[in-house]
N, C-alpha and C positions, 0 to 999 in steps of 0.2 A: 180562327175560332174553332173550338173543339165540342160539339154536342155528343149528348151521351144517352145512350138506348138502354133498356134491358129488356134482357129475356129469360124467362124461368125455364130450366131443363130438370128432368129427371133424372137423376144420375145414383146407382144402387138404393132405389127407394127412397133416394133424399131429394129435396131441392134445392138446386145449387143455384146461382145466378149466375149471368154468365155478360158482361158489357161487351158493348161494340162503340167503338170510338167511330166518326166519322166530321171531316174537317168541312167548313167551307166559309167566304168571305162575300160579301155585298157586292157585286161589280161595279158602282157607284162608290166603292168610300174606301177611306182611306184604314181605319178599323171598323170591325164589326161584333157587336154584342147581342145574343139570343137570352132571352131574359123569360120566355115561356114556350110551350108546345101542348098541343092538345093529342087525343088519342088519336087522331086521323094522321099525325104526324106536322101538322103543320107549326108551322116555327115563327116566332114575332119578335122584334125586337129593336136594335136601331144599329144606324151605320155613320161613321161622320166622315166628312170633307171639308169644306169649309165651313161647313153648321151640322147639327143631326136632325138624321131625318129617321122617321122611324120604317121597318118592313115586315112585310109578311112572305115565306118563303113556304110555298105550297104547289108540291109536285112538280118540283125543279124550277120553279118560274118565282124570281123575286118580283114584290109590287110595293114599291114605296107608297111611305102612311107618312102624307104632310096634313096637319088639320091648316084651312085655309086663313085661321084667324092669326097663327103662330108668327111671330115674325123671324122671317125664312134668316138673317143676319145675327143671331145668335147660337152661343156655342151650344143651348139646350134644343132649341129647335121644337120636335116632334118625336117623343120618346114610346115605343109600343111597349104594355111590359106584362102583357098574357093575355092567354086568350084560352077558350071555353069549346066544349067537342061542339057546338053549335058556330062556332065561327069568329063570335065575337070578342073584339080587341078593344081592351081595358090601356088605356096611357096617360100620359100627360103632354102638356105644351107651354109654353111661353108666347107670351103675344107684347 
């Protein structure tokens, strides 16, 4: 999985942009897809194995997002797909 940062630098009076790639994967799954981030940096998204589950990756520490109704045996599962500088996480589920 490849997330992507920016940053605005000053460069002879201009601004230039400047990305930073930075890699990581769910340690629960088998792939993993980041679908939002807020300004605090934190990252939501989903990860699969044998179903998806969705996650939140905030300051190095994944926390999986299963809603309790979803049923945990299908390949949609628990999908995070953004989230708000307040915290809150927008998804879907299947039940």
């Amino acid at each position: 999985m490849v997330t992507l940062t920016r940053t605005v630098r000053g460069w002879e009076g201009d601004d230039m942009t400047v990305y930073t790639f930075s890699t990581f994967d769910d340690p629960l799954g088998i792939t993993t897809r980041a679908f939002g981030i807020n300004d605090m940096g934190q990252i939501v998204g989903d990860y699969q194995n044998a179903s998806a589950h969705g996650f939140l990756l905030s300051g190095g520490v994944y926390t999986p997002l299963d809603d309790p109704s979803a049923t945990p045996d299908t390949p949609t599962g628990t999908l995070a797909r953004g989230i708000n500088d307040f915290g809150q996480i927008v998804g879907i589920h299947q039940h």
